[in-house]
N, C-alpha and C positions, 0 to 999 in steps of 0.2 A: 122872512125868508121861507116861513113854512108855505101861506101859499103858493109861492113860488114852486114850490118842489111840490104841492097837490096839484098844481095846472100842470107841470112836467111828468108824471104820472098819470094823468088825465090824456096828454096828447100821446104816451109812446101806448097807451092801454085803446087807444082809438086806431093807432095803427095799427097794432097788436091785430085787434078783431076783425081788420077790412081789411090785411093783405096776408095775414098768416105768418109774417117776418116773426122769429124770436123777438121775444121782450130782452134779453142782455144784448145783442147787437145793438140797440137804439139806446137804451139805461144809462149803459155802464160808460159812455161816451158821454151821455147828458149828465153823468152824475161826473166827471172827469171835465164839463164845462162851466159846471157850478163851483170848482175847485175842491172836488172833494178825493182826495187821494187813491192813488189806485186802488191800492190795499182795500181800503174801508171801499172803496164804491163794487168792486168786486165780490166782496163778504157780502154788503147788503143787497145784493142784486142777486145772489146763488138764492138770498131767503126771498126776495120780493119774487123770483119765479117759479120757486117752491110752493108758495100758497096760491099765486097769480093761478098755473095750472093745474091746482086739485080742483078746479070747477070744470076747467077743459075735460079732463079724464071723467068726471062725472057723468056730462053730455055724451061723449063718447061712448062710455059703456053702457048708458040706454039706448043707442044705436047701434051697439054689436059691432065699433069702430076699430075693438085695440084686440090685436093679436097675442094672447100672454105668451105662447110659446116662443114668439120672439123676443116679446118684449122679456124675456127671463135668458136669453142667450147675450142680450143688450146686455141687460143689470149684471151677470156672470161676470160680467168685465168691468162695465165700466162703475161700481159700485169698491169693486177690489183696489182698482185704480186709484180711486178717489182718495180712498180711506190712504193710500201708500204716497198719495201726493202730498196729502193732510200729515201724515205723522212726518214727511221728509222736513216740508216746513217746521212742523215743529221742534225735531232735533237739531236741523240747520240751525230755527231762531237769527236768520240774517237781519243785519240794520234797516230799520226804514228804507234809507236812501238804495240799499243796493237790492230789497226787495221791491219795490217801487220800480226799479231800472227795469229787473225780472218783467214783472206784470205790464210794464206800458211794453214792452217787445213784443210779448206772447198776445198781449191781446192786438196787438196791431196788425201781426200774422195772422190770429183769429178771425180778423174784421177784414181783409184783403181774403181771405176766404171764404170766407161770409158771401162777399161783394158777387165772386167767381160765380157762388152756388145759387143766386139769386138770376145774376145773369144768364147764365145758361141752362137753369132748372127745365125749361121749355122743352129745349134740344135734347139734352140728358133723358129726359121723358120721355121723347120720341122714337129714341134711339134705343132705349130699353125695352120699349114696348113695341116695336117694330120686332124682333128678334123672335127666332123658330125656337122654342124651347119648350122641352118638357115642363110638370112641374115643376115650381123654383123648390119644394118643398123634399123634392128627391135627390135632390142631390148633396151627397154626403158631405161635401165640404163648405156647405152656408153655416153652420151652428161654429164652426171653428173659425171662419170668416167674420160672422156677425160679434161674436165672441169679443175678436181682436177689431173690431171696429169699436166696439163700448172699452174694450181697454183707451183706445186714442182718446173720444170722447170725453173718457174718464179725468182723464190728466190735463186735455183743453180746456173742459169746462173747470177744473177746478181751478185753475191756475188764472181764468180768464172770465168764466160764468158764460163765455158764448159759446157755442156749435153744440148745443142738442137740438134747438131749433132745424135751421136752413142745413147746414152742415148733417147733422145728424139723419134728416129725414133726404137729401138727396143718398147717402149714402146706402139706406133702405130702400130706394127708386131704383139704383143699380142693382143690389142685390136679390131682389126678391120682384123684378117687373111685372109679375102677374096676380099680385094680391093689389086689389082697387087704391088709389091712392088716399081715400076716405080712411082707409085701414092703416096704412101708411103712417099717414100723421097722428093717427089716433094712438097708435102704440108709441109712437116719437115721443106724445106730452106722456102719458105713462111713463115712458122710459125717466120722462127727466123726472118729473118728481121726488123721486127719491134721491137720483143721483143731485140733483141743487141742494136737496136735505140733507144732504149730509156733507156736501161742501162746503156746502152754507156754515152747518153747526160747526165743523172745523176751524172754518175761517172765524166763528165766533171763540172759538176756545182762544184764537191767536188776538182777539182784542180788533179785529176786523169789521164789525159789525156795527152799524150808528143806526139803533131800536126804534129813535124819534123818526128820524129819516126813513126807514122803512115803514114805519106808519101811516106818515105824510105822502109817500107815494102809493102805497095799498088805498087809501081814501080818495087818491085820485085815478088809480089804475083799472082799480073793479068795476065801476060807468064806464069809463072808457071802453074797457071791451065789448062790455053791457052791447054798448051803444054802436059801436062798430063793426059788430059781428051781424047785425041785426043789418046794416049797413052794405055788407059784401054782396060784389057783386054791381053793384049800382053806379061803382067809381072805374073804368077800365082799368084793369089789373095789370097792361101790358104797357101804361104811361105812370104807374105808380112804382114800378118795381125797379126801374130802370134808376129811377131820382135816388129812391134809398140807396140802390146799389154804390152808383156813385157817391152819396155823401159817407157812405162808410168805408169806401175805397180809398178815399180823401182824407178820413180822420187814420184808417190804418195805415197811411204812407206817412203821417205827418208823423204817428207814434213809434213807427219805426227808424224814422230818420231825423 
């Protein structure tokens, strides 16, 4: 079974690098169709995107990609979130089975948003940058806006490990339309870093976290991207995005209902 789960690291880390989708939208479904319990596939997917993107922020910040000021108005929130999502479980300490219910909901709402922001990222885009505006940088109410967007973030991803990705970075596309979209994403994987880090380690203190499993997927994820990013570009982006959309449209209807 472990190869099994290095080639399933290997294909979401390929798609990873050719279309930009989050790595937990894709994972924590495939880890959910190996049979491996929400709980745990959640836990090891907050880590597997934890390390996944300290190479993204790397590249990044030799290109002058990540905004700290935002990305610090992000973390203000969604880092406080995290941590209060983390200790609610752990005072809760609900059963398996009724944490389990929790996590397949939330992430299914997750993943039907996901679906949304993949779909219409296009228009969203156009629509944003279409717009007469000053800078996005003057106006007094983005730091308290962005603020309360890493709060949501905060408690989605911990609860769920997805929307820093797609979710996360449309939400910086509305608010900030005039800083290059390059900049965008690159403070997005910043952002998550630490926020997976520390939901991640949470969800480890709850016994959430299968160490093998996330091994087995990092030895197959880091090629993957390797190899995919290098990749972008060469595969139309506007016959790729549509399929993922739907197949996770599909897995969050079926977890919701």
């Amino acid at each position: 079974m472990d190869l099994a789960y290095i080639i399933a690291g290997l294909a979401v880390g390929f798609i990873v690098g050719l279309t930009g989708v989050g790595g937990g939208s894709l994972m924590t479904p495939v880890l959910l169709w190996f049979g491996i319990n929400p709980a745990t596939a959640v836990g090891t997917d907050l880590l597997y995107a934890a390390f996944t993107k300290c190479g993204g922020v790397i590249v990044h910040q030799r290109a002058g990609n990540i905004d700290w000021k935002v990305n610090g108005w992000l973390t203000a929130g969604s880092v406080p979130a995290a941590l209060l999502t983390v200790l609610a479980l752990h005072v809760w300490h609900p059963d398996v089975t009724t944490l389990n219910a929790l996590i397949k909901h939330a992430l299914g709402i997750a993943l039907l948003l996901t679906a949304l922001a993949i779909v219409f990222k296009t228009r969203l885009l156009a629509l944003t940058r279409g717009k007469q505006a000053t800078s996005s940088d003057s106006k007094p109410s983005l730091p308290l806006k962005t603020v309360m967007v890493g709060v949501l973030l905060g408690v989605l991803v911990t609860l769920t490990s997805i929307g820093a990705g797609a979710i996360g970075t449309i939400a910086l596309f509305l608010l900030f339309p005039l800083i290059p979209t390059a900049r965008l994403v690159g403070t997005e994987i910043a952002h998550a870093v630490p926020l997976t880090l520390i939901a991640g380690l949470g969800h480890a203190g709850l016994g959430h976290v299968d160490w093998l499993l996330l091994a087995n997927l990092l030895c197959g994820s880091l090629p993957g991207i390797w190899v995919g990013s290098h990749l972008t570009g060469r595969v139309p982006d506007g016959a790729l995005r549509p399929v993922l959309a739907l197949m996770l449209a599909l897995v969050g209807l079926k977890l919701v209902w």
